[in-house]
N, C-alpha and C positions, 0 to 999 in steps of 0.2 A: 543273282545280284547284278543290277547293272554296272556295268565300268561304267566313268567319267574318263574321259583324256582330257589334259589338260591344253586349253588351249595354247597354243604356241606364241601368239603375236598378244600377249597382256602383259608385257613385263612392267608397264608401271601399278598397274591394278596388284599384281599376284591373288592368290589364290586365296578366297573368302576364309577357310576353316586352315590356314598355311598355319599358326602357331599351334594347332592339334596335332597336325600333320608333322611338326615339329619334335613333340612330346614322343609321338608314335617312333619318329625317327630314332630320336637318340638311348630309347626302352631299346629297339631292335640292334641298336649299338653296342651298348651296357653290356651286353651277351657274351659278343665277341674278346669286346676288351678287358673285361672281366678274364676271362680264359687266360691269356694273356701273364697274369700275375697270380691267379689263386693255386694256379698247379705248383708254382716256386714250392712254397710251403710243407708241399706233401712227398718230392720227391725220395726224401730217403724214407720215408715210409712203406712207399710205394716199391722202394727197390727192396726192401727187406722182404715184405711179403710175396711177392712176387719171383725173390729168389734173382736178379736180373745183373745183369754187369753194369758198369759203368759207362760202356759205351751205350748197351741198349738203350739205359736210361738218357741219356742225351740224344738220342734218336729218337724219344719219348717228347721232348722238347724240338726238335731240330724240322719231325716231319710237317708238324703244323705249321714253323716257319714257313720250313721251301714250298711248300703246296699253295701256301697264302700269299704270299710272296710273286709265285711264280704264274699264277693264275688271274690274278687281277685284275690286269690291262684286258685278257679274253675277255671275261665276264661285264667290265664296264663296258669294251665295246659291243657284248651283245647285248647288253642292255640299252644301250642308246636304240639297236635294232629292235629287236624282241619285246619289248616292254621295262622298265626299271622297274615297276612293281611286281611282276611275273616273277624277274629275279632274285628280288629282296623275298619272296615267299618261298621258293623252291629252296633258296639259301637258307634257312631260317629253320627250315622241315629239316634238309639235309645235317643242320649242326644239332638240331634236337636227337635227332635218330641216331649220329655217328654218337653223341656223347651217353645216351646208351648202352653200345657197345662198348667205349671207352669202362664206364661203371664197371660190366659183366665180365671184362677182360679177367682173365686167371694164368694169362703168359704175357712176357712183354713183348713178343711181335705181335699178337692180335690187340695190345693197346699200341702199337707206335702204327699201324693201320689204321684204328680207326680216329687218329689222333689226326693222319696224314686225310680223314672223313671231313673233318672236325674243319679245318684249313680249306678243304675245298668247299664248306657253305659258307665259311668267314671270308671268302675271295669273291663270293657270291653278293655277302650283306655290305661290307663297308663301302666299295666304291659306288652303288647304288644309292645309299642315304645321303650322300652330297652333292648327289647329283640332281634328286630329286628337291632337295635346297632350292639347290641350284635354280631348279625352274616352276618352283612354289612363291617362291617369295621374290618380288620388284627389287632393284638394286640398290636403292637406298635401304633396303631392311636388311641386305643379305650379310652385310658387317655382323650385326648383333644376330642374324641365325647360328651364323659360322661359328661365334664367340662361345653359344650358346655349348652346340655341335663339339666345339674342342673342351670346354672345359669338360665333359664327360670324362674326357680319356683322363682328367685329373683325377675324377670319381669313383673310375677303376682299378685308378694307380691306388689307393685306399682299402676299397670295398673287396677286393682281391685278396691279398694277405689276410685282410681281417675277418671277412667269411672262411678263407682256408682252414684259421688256425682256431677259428671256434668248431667248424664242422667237424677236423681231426680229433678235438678234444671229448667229442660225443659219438661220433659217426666213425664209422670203417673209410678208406680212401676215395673208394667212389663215391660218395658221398660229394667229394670235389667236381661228379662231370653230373650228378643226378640234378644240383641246385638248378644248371641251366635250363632245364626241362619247363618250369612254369614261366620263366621268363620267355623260352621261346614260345609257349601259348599261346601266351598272352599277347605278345608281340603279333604274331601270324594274324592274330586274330582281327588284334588293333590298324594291321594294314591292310588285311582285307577288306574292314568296313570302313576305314578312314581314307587310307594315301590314293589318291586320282593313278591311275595310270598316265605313265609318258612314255613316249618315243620319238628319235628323230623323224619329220615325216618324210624327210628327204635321204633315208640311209645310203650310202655308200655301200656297192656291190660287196660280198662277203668275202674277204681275203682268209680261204683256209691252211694258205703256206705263209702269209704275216702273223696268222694267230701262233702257228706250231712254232715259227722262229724267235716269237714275242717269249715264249712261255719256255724255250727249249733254253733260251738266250739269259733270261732271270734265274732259270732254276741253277744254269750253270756257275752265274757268279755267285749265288747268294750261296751254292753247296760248297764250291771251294774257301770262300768266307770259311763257313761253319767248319769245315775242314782243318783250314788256319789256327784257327780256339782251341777244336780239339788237342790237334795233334802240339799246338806251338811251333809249330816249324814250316813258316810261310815261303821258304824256298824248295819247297820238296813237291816231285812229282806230283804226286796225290793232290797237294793246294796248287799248283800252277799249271796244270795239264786243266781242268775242267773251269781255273777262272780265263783262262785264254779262251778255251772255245767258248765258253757265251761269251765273252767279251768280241770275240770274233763274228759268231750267230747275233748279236745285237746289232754291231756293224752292216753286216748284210741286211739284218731287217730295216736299218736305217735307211741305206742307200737302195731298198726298194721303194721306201713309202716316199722317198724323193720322188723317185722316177714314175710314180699310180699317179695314174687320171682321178683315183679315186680312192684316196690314204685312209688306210684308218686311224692312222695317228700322225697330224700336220707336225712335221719334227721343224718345223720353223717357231714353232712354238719357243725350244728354248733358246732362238735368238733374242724373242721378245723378252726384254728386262723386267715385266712384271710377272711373267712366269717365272724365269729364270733363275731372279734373287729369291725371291719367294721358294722355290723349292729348294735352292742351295739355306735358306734359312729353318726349313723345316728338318734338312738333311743333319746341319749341325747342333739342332736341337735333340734329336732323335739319337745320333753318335753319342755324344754325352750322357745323354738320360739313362740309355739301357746299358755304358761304360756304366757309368755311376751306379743303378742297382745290384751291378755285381758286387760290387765291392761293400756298396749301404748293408744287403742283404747277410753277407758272408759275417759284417763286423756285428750286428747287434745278437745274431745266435750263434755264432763260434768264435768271437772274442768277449764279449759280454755276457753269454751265455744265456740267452733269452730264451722263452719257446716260441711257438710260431705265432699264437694269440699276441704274447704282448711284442714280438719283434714287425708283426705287421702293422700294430698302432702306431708304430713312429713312420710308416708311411702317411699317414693323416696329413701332418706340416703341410707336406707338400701336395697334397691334392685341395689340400683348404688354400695355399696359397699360386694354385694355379688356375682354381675357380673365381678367386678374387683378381687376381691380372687378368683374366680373360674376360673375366665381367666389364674390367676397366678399358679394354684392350680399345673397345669400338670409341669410344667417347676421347683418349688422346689420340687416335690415327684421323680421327675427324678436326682434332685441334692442331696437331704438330704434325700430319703426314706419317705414312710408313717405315721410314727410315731411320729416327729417332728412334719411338719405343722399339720396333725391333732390337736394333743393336742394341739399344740400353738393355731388354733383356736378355739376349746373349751374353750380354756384361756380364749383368746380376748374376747368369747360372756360374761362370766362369769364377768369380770371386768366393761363388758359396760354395765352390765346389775344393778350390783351395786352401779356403777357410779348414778343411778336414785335416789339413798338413800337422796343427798342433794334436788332434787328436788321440787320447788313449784308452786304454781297459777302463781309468778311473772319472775320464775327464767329463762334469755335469752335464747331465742329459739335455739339460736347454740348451746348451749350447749348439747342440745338432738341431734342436729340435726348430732353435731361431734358425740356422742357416739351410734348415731344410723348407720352412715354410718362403725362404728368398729364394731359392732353386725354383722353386711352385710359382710364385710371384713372377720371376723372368721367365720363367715358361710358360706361363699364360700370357704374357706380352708378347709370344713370338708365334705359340700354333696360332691361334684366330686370326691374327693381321697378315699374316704371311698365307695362310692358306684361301682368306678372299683374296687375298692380292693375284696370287696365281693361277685364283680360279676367274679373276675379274676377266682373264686374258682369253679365254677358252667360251667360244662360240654355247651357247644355255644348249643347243641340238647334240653337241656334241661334250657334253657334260660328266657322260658315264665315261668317257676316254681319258676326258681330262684330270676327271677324279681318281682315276686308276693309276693315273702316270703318278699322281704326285704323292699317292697312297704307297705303289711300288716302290717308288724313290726313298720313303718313309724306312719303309720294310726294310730294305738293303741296308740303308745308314745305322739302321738300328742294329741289324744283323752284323755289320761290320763292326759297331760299338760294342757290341757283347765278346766279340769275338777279339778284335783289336786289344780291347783294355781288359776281358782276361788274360790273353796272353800276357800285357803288361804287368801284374798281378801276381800271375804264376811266376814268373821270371823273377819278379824281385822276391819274393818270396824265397823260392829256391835257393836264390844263393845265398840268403839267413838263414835259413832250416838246413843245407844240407851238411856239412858238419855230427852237427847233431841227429841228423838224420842215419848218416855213416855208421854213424856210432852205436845206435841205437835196434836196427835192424840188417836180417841178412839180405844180401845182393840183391835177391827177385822180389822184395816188399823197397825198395827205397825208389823206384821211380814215381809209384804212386803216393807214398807218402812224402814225396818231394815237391806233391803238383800243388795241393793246396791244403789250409787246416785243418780241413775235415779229410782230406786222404789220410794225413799225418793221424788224426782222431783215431778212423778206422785201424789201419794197419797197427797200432796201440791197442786196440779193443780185439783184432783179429790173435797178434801175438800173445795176449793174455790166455785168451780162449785156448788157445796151443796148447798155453802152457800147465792149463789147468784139467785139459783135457791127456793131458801125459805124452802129448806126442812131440814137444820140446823140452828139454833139462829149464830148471828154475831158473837158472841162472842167465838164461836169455833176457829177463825183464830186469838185470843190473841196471843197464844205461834207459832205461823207462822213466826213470825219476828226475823231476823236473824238467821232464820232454814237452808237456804242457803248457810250461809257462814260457817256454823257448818257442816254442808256436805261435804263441799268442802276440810274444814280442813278435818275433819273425811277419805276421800276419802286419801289423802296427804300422812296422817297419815299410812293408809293399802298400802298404795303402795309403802311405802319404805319398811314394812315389806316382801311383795309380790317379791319384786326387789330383796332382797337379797336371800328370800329363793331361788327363781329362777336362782341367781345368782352365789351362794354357790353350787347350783345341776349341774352345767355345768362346774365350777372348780372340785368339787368330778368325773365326767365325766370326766376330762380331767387328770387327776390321772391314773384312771380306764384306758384309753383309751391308754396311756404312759406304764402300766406296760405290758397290755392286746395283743396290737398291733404289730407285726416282724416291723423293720426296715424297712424292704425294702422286695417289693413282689418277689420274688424268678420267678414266673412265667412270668417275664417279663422285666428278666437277663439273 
């Protein structure tokens, strides 16, 4: 088959078949971010079968991070070189095959490999599909591609949980990495006959000590991050030994691509204010969101007691309402400028998210379910505006670089939001449950059932089992009664805490984002 490369000097034309080329994109998308949210659902399944600890199983979740994470910025700047469609395919084969593996897995370090498989073709697909936007479509169209482009990620915040928890209720666990399989077909197939090839035609010599420092430098803060969450204890060796050196290895990489004839990543970029606010608004949208799922996810199956089908349906709200703010996103940035709807929807998440403070076991489901479709709503007002805005800044040649940075930038916030506001979580939980905690089990079962409601669950369901199996006296499950509802409270209890810090972080964001932000992008008046 022939290639086409796209020509480089059409930007007001763009590219005849660009809204196919669009479709194909955000299918090869769907994949990745799907991934993302459908494994939520099956982890304790997955740990039971498998027989696995609890740290494995976080390592199950944590390798896909760091690897996806940590790989990014490589992969878009070889793609700017190499070709962006090259890449998007080899990505695309690479996450169909690891997930695969991921299905056939029968221990958990050959799933937390090919999970860390799995991460290296998602590092591969996502900063290539915006970048190929990028130089598909003329700049008056690239608002409503972008719009298009982000609301996805609202369609996997959905489609995730709600495929999970139908698959589990029919299917074995892998079942969770097999679905990907037709969609990457499909996709592979749909870029090889549709998306044009691109490349910068002018690459920059290949820096293979910026790449390893890029990649050495992300892995490092984003494991100490995950480090943080796990352990809760962000002043300990383990979190502050490995976020110091990348944060350090970042440093140095910065202050080489200063000093290159020939950078692969112009770090003047985030002087420039449309980068700049722009990522700092994606950062604070990303913080919040994946804070928030912890605690969304935790309340609807272990304080309401949902199973995974119907507790993924009430992610819907919010994917219905960030496909409708992102739909609207391009039509006010064109009327009121960037700076507006942005902050306004940082607002919105901020309020919905506080909103959760009166929250309980009993209180009407619409009422989450209206302030979850206004979380949806302001977070469609912020990815799309915010991510052309930062992409308006970033030279169309060097697209896969730019898309990388703001994609890693993503990653990390997010990573820090999971991490950040579970600890927040755990903590306030802790000191509700533990009391009763004390009370209720011996010495070496109370720190896990101290961590959170489903530890407390376990360690309950574990001491039973003891008890019935004769290898503890009956009398150990006295202070078991009404352990449950003491949880429940306890849980109630940290989550309005949780709610507000998360919720106060996306109003100070949207402050931030109002003073930080121009009005109106200049490059696209």
């Amino acid at each position: 088959m022939t290639q086409t490369t796209i020509p480089q000097v059409q930007p007001q034309a763009g590219h005849p078949r660009r809204w196919l080329i669009l479709g194909v994109l955000v299918t090869s998308l769907l994949v990745i971010l799907i991934d993302n949210t459908i494994l939520n659902v099956g982890l304790r399944t997955i740990q039971h079968d498998l027989d696995a600890t609890q740290s494995e199983m976080e390592w199950v979740l944590d390798s896909y991070i760091l690897i996806f994470a940590g790989l990014m910025f490589t992969f878009g700047v070889l793609g700017d070189r190499f070709g962006r469609k090259l890449l998007l395919i080899i990505g695309l084969v690479l996450f169909g095959v690891t997930s695969v593996l991921a299905a056939l897995s029968s221990e958990a370090v050959p799933l937390i490999l090919a999970r860390a498989g799995m991460g290296l073709g998602a590092a591969m697909v996502q900063p290539q599909t915006l970048s190929i936007i990028q130089n598909v479509f003329p700049p008056n169209e690239r608002g409503k591609a972008i719009a298009i482009w982000s609301s996805f990620s609202g369609i996997a915040i959905a489609i995730g949980p709600v495929t999970g928890g139908a698959l589990l209720k029919g299917f074995w666990w892998g079942s969770l990495f097999l679905v990907n399989i037709p969609v990457v077909i499909i996709g592979a197939v749909a870029v090889l006959m549709v998306v044009p090839e691109s490349r910068d035609p002018k690459p920059s010599r290949l820096d293979p000590l910026g790449v390893v420092l890029s990649t050495a430098g992300v892995i490092g803060v984003v494991y100490g991050i995950i480090k943080g969450g796990e352990t809760n204890d962000w002043v300990s060796a383990a979190v502050l030994a490995p976020t110091a050196a990348g944060v350090a290895v970042l440093a140095i990489f910065v202050w080489m691509q200063k000093r290159s004839s020939a950078p692969a990543l112009d770090v003047n970029l985030f002087r420039n204010r449309l980068f700049s606010s722009g990522t700092l608004a994606l950062s604070v949208t990303m913080f919040a969101l994946m804070g928030a799922l912890v605690f969304m996810a935790y309340y609807w199956q272990a304080a309401r007691g949902y199973d995974a089908l119907k507790a993924g349906l009430f992610a819907v709200p919010v994917a219905v309402g960030m496909m409708i703010g992102a739909g609207k996103s391009a039509g006010l940035t064109a009327k009121f400028g960037h700076r507006g709807p942005v902050s306004t929807g940082l607002a919105l998440m901020g309020v919905s998210l506080i909103a959760w403070v009166i929250v309980d076991q009993d209180t009407n489901v619409w009422y989450m379910v209206f302030f979850s479709l206004l979380f949806g709503l302001g977070m469609g007002n912020v990815f799309a505006p915010a991510t052309s805005l930062a992409m308006s800044a970033v030279p169309v040649t060097k697209a896969g670089a730019g898309s990388a940075v703001t994609n890693t930038v993503r990653q990390m916030a997010g990573a820090l939001g999971i991490a950040a506001l579970g600890s927040v979580l755990s903590a306030a939980y802790r000191s509700e449950i533990s009391d009763a905690v004390d009370a209720a089990f011996p010495q070496a079962a109370r720190h896990n059932a101290a961590e959170s409601i489903v530890g407390t669950g376990s360690e309950a369901e574990r001491l039973v089992a003891q008890v019935q199996s004769g290898s503890v006296p009956q009398s150990a499950l006295a202070n078991l009664h009404g352990l449950f509802d003491k949880a429940q409270d306890a849980f109630v209890s940290a989550m309005h805490v949780t709610s507000i810090v998360a919720g106060g972080f996306a109003l100070l964001g949207a402050v931030a984002v109002f003073l930080a932000m121009p009005s109106r992008n200049p490059r696209t008046e």
